[in-house]
Every structure is written in C-alpha cells, then in structure tokens.
N, C-alpha and C positions, 0 to 999 in steps of 0.2 A: 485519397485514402491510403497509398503506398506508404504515402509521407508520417501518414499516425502507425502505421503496423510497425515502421523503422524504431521510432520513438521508444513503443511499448514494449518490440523485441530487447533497445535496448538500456531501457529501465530493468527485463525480466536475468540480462545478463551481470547486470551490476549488482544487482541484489543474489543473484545467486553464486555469484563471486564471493562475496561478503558475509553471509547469512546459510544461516542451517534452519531456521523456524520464524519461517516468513506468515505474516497474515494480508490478506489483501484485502481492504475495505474496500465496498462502492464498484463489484466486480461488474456489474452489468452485463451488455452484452459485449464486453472487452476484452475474452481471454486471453491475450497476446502474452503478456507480461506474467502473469499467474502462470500460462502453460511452459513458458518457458524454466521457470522459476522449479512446478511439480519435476519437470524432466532432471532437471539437475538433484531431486529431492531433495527440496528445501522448504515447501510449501505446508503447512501445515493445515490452513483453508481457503476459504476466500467470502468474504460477508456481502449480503444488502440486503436492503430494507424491504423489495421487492419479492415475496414470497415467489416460488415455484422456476425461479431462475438455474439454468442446468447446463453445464458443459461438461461434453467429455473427460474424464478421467479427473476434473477438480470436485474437491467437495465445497459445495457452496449452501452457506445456512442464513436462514435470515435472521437478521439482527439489524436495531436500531442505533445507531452510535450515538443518540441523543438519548439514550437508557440502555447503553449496553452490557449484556451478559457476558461479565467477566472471566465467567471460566473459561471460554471461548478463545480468549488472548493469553491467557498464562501458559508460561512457557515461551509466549514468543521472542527473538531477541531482533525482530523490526515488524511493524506494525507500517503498512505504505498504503499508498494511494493516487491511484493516476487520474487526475481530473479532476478532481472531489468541487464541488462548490465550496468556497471561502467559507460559506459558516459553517462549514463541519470540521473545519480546522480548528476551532477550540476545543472540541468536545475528542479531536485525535490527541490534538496534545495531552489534553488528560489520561485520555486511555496509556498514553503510550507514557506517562511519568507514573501514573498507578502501578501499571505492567513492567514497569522497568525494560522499557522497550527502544530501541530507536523507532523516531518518524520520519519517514522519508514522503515526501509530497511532490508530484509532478503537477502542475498548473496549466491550466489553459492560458496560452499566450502572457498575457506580462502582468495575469491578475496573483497577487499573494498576498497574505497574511503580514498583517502589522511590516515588520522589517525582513519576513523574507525569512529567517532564521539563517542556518549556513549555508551555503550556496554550493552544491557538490556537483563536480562533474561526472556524469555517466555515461561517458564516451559519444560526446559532441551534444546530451541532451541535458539541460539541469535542472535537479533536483532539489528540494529545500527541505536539509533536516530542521525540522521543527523541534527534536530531541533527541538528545543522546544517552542512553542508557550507561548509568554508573556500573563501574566494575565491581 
C-alpha cells in the first residue's frame, strides 16, 4: 500500500508544481494526490459519481463524467485522474477539450487509452496527457 501512497503523493506534487486550478475526477477513497495538491492551493475540487464521499479539508461533489456538470470544471487549467477505468477516458478528454483544460491520466499498470497520449514524467511515475489546453 506504501507503494500507491508514493505514486499518488507524487502525482499530487507534479501537479501542484504546474497547476493553480486542479480538478480531481474519480477521488474515491484516495486523497493522497488531491490533499497534496489543496496544501499547495491549487485544487479547486475533487468529483465522483459516488454520492456522500468526504475527506478532510477537500471539497468533493458528486458528478457523473458521463453527463458532467460543466460548471464544475470551468476555470480549471487540468482536469486529472488517478486510476480512472479506461472508459472514462473518452468522456475526460472531452471534458478536458470543452474546458480548455489539460488531462493528465495515471493508469493502473500498463492499461491506457488508444496510443497512451504524451507520456509525461512525474518524478519516477507516468502520466499520460490525454490534452493539452491551447493558450
């Protein structure tokens, strides 16, 4: 279990390196990443599908990303996600080309999306932007 908290703290520092208005899709019970992210305030929320899900000091709303409530995302400049199941990666990329967002995807083991998009390093963990938001 050390071995995922590693991962997610450091997905939470890559992105909060990068990022001022982070959203966190698919938070579950996994705030490693999100709380790292709120400390450096950068976090704006954190979503899932799963009504009544609650971690200290993140705000987490339920949303479906397969009918997502867009206002929820505007503003953001990356839209991420750690673990997601492969089919919800269509429905990120869109959010995230609607929103003018980066996507940033962490995968379970060596499952990804069509070609993987860009392959980014996050200090020994990778990530795959699936988009990059125009300037």
């Amino acid at each position: 279990m050390g071995q995922y908290k590693h991962i997610e703290r450091s997905i939470g520092e890559y992105i909060a390196s990068r990022y001022r208005r982070a959203v966190e899709v698919g938070i579950g019970n996994n705030p490693v990443a999100a709380g790292v992210v709120a400390a450096a305030g950068a976090l704006m929320l954190c979503t899932d599908i799963r009504p009544g899900i609650q971690h200290e000091g993140l705000a987490v709303v339920t949303d479906d990303i397969f009918e997502p409530d867009m206002r929820l995302y505007l503003g953001a400049d990356v839209i991420y996600s750690v673990r997601p199941g492969v089919e919800m990666v269509p429905p990120l990329i869109s959010l995230a080309t609607r929103t003018n967002s980066d996507l940033l995807v962490y995968h379970l083991g060596c499952e990804v999306y069509r070609d993987g998009g860009e392959v980014v390093d996050a200090g020994g963990v990778q990530l795959h932007l699936y988009h990059r938001r125009r300037p």
